[in-house]
N, C-alpha and C positions, 0 to 999 in steps of 0.2 A: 665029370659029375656036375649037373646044373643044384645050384647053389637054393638051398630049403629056406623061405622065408615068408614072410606076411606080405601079402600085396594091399598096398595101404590104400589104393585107389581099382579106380579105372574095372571093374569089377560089374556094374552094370549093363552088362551087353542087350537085354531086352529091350531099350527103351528105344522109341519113335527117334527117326533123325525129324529133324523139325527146319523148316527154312527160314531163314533169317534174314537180318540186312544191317549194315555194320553196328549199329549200336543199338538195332531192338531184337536182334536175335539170340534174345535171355530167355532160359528156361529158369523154372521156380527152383533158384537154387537152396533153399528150404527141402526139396525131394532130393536134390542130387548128396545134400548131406545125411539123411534119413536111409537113401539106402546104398550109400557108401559107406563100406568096412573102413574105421580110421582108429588111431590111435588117441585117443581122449589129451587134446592140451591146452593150454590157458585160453580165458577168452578172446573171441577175433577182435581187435579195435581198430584196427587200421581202415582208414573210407577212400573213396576214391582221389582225394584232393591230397591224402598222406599219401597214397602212394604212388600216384601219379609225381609226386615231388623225389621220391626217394627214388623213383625213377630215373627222374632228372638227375639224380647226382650221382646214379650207380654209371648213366652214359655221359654226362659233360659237367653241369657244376657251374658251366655257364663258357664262355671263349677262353679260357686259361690256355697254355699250350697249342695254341691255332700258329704260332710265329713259324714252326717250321715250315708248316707248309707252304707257307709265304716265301720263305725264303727256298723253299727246293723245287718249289711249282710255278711262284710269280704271281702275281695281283690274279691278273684276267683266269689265271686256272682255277687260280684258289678261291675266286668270288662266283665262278661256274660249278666249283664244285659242291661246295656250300649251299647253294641256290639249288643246285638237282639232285643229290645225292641224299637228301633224309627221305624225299620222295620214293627213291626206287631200291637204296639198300635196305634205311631202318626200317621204314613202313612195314614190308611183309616180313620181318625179323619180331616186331610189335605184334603183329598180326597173329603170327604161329605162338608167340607169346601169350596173346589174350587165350587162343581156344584151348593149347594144353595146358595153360599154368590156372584155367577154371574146371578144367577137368582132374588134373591132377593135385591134388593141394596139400602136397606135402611137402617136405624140407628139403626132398632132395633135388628136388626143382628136376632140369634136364636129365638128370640120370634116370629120375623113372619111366619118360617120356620113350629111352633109349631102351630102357630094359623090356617094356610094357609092349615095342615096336617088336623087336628082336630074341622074343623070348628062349629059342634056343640056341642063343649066341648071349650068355649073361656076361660074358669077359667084356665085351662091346659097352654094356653100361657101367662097369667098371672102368674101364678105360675114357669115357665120356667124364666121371666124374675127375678122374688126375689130370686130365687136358684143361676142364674147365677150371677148377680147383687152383693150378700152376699156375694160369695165366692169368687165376684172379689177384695171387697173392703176391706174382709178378707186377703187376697193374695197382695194387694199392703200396708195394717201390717207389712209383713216382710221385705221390701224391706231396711228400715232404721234399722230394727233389724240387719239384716244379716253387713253391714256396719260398724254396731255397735261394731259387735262380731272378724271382722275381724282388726278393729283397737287397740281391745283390746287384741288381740294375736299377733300383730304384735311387741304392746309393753309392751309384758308379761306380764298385771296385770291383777290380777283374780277379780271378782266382788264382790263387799262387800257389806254387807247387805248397808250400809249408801249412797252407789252409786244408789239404785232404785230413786231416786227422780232425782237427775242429769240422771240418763237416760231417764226419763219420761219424760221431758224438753228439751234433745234432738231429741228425738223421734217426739215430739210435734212440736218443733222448725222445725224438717225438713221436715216433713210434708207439714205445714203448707205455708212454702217457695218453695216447689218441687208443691205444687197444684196451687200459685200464679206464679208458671211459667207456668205453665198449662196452667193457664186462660188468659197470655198473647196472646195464641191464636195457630194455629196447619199447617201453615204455612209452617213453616222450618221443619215438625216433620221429615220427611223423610229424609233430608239431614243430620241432626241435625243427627240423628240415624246411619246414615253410618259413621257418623267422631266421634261418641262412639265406635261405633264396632270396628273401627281402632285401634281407642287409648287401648279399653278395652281390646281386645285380643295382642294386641300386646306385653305385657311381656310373655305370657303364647308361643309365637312363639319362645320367647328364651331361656326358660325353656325348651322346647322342644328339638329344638335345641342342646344347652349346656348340658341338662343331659340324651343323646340319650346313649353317652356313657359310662355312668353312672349307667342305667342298668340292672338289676339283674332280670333274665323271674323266675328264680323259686318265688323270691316272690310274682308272678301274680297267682299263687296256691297256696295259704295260705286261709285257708279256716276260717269260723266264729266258728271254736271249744273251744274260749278260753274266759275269760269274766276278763277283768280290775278291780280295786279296785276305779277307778274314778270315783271323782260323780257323773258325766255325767252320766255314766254307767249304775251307783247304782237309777239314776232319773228314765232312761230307765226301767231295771228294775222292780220296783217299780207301773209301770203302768201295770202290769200283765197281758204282752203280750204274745203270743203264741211263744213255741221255739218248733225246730224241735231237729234231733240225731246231727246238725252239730251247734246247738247253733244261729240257724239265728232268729232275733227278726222281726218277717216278720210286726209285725203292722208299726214301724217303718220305714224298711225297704221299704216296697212295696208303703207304703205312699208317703216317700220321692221320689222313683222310677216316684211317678204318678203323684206329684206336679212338677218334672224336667222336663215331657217328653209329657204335655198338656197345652191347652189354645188357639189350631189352631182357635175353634172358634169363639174366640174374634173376629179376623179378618173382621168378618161377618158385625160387626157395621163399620170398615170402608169401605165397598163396594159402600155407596155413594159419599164417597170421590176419587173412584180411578178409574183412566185413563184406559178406555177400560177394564172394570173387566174382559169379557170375555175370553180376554188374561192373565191379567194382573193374575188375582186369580189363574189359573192352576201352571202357572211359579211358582210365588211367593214363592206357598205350597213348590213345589217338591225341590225349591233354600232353602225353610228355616228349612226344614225335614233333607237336608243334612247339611248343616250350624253346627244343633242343634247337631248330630250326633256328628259331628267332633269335637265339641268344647267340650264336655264331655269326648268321648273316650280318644282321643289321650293326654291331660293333665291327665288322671286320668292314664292313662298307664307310661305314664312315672314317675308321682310323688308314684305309687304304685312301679315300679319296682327301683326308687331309693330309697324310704326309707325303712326302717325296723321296723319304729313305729307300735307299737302293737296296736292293734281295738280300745282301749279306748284310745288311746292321738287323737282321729281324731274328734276331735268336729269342732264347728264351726267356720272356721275362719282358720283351721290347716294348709289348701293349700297353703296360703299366708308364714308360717313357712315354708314349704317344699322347699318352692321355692328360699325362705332367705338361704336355708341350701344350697341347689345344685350349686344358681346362686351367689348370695350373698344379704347382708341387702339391695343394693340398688332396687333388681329387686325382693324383700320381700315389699318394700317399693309399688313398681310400680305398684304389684299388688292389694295392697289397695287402693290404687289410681284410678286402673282399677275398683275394687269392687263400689267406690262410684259412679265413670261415670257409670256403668252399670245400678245400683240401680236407678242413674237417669230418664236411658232412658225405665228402666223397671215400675218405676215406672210411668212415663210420658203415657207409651204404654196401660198400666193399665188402669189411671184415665180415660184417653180420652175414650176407651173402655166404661167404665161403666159409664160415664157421657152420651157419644153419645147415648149408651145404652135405656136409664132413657131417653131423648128428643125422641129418637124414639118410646115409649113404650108413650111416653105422645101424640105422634103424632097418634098412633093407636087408643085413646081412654082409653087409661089403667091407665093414671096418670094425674091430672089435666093439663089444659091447661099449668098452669104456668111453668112445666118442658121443655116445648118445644120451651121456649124464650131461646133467644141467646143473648147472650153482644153484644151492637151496636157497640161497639166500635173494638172488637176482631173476633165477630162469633163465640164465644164458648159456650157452654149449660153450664151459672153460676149456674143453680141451681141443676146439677144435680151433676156438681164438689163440690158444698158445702155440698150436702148429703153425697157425697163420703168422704169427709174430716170428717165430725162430726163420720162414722162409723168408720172409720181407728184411730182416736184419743183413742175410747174407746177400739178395740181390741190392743194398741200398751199396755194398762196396763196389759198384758200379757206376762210373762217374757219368756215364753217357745218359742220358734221356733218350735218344735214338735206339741205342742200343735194347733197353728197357721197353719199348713200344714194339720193337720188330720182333726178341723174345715172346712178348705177351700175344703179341699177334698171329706167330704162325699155332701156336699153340691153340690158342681162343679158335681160330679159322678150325682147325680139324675137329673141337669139341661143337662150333656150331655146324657143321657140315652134316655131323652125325646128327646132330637135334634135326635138322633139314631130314636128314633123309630117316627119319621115324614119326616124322610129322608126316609127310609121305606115308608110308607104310602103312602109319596107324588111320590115316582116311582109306588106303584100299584094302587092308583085311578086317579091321576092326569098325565097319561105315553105319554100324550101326550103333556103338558106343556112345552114350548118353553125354556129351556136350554140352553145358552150361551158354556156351558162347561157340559160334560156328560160323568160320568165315566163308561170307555171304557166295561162295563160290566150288562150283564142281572141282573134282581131283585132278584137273585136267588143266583147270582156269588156276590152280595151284601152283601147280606147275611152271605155268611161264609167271606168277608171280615171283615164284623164287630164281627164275633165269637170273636175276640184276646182282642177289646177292650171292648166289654161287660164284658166278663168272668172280666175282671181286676177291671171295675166299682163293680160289685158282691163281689169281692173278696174284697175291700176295704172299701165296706159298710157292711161285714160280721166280719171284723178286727176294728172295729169302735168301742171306748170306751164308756160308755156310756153318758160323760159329752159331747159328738161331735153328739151322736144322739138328747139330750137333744137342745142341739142348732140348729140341722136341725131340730126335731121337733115344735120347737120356731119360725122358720122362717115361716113353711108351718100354722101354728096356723096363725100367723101376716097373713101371706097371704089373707086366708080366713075369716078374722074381715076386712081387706083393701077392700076386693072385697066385701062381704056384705054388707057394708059400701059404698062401691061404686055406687051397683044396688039399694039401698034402694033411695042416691039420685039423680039418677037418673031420677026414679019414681016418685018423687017427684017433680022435676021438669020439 
């Protein structure tokens, strides 16, 4: 029985396809709200510079977390990758993000994308929102790990078995405090987010800077031929990953590659919050595609070409050393500093994502009404921020970061596969559907845009351990007892 419900969008089939060209192919998005069926919610405020920012910290926050792949792939991969990889995965990820997240502008961002494609298969857009959903509240896990790791390298002390319960309690503790600001409501998020980015990047402009002349281009060809005696290493290792003739630990590697350089779209859940998406989504993307770029590249160029540390001293947290070494302890300091404001707003970007998420998915029919109440007091979805909090407590009992990133990944991969293949769908049966933003190119010329990020989705579900399939498989089980469960009362009542 396909599942009875309001189509909040996408509803305009009459209107002209119109041709375009990447940032002037706006229609008067003033019509496309006039004669789209929507649910009446607070004013839009968010402009293209707010979100183009909260962009930025739903996919990176700035190089935080780059050390692995340093150390699983080697200078020369990791500075090849960095350098081509926003080009040909994020790009047309941003891409599919600008045209359905200004068509569709509701909460529930990629699920209705999925449902709107595949309308007599509604299990599929269900299934799109606990894929995406898991792996978002898997993914804001790290955020207080990663914090974690760099204050612990900032002040040299290695982790002892006696410290897991003090970190558990941190973990917990910050959480807990970073979702209760959450829930004070979403408001400032946009402003809030540009005066992190400031502050966050702002050591990293004078590491820059200061060790431009510092230097050394040969060691940006140092390749991953060599393996440390660290334990890091030896963990690495140990997971019986695929090596090539150059020694690159590509599970690793490519993972970390795909948790750095994804997440455009999240975005999708806030298209109801934001001021003329039309416009505003195209800009946004192409503002926080290059943002994401530079903020990778050019720290990771300089701290690769001034140090000499070998693949295994580059765990997590090592940047924040690198920087103590070139600039000094104070701007070592700064960038821990920067790590936790970032975490903040990464984490912030996160939750509200996957909360709005869960109210829009309960607004479609997919999750009890109760999800789609909001705090009278705030206007934030409490209960879908408290779901998010109960999952993030249990994956923080996870000591690994690796671990953490491969989880969220294969997960993430199969929820963007499906966004992929309804962005598809929805340019060849629905080509005349009214588009705010239409990327400048035939279903055809679509196509081999999306070759670069499929292939990668493939290749990292192919690289996937099998404790990370165990858990996607866990999620799509859960799935389909939820929705059984669901039609059964339906029926019923």
């Amino acid at each position: 029985m396909v599942l009875t419900h309001r189509k909040v969008n996408g509803m305009n089939v009459d209107a002209q396809k119109t041709e375009s060209s990447p940032l002037n192919s706006i229609d008067n998005t003033n019509k496309v709200q006039e004669e789209t069926p929507s649910k009446e919610r607070h004013h839009r405020g968010i402009g293209t510079i707010q979100l183009g920012v909260i962009v930025f910290f739903a996919v990176s926050g700035g190089p935080f977390g780059i050390e692995e792949a340093v150390a699983s792939g080697g200078v020369f991969f990791s500075l090849i990758a960095f350098a081509i990889l926003p080009w040909i995965i994020s790009l047309p990820e941003a891409l599919v993000t600008a045209e359905l997240g200004s068509t569709y502008t509701e909460a529930s961002g990629t699920v209705a994308w999925v449902e709107e494609a595949f309308e007599n298969y509604p299990y599929l857009a269900f299934l799109q929102g606990c894929l995406a959903w898991t792996s978002g509240a898997t993914d804001n896990a790290i955020y207080p790990v990663l914090f974690w790791e760099y204050a612990r390298q900032l002040l040299g002390n290695d982790e002892e078995e006696g410290d897991s319960l003090l970190r558990f309690i941190y973990l917990s503790g910050t959480c807990l405090i970073l979702a209760y600001i959450n829930y004070r409501g979403l408001e400032a998020v946009g402003d809030m987010s540009i005066t992190i980015c400031v502050l966050a990047m702002s050591p990293f402009l004078v590491f820059i800077v200061v060790g431009f002349n510092q230097i050394q281009p040969s060691r940006w060809l140092q390749t991953a031929n060599s393996i440390g005696n660290n334990s890091t290493m030896d963990n690495i290792v140990d997971e019986n990953e695929s090596w090539d003739i150059s020694g690159v630990m590509w599970g690793p590697f490519l993972n970390n590659l795909f948790w750095n350089l994804n997440s455009y779209d999240s975005a999708a859940s806030f298209a109801g919050e934001v001021k003329d998406p039309g416009r505003a989504f195209p800009k946004a993307m192409f503002l926080s595609v290059g943002f994401v770029a530079l903020a990778y590249l050019l720290p990771l160029l300089v701290a690769t070409g001034c140090s000499s540390a070998g693949r295994e001293e580059w765990v997590d947290g090592y940047l924040a050393t690198i920087v103590a070494d070139v600039v000094g302890p104070w701007c070592g300091a700064w960038v821990v500093i920067a790590a936790g404001l970032s975490n903040l707003a990464m984490f912030q970007s996160e939750m509200s994502s996957d909360a709005y998420q869960i109210m829009g998915m309960a607004e479609r029919g997919f999750l009890p009404q109760i999800f789609s109440r909001k705090s009278s007091k705030y206007g934030t979805p409490i209960y879908g921020i408290m779901l998010g909090v109960g999952v993030i407590l249990l994956m923080n009992m996870s000591s690994s970061l690796t671990h953490l990133i491969e989880m969220l990944n294969f997960n993430y991969a199969l929820s963007l596969l499906l966004a992929f293949m309804a962005f598809l769908k929805l340019r060849i049966s629905k080509p005349e559907l009214h588009r705010p933003y239409r990327i400048p190119l035939p279903t055809w010329g679509c196509v081999i845009l999306l070759i670069p990020p499929i292939l990668s989705i493939l290749i990292i579900m192919m690289l996937a351990s099998w404790t990370t399939i165990c858990f996607c498989l866990g999620t799509i089980i859960l799935s389909m007892i939820m929705w059984t469960f669901q039609q059964q009362n339906k029926k019923s009542t």
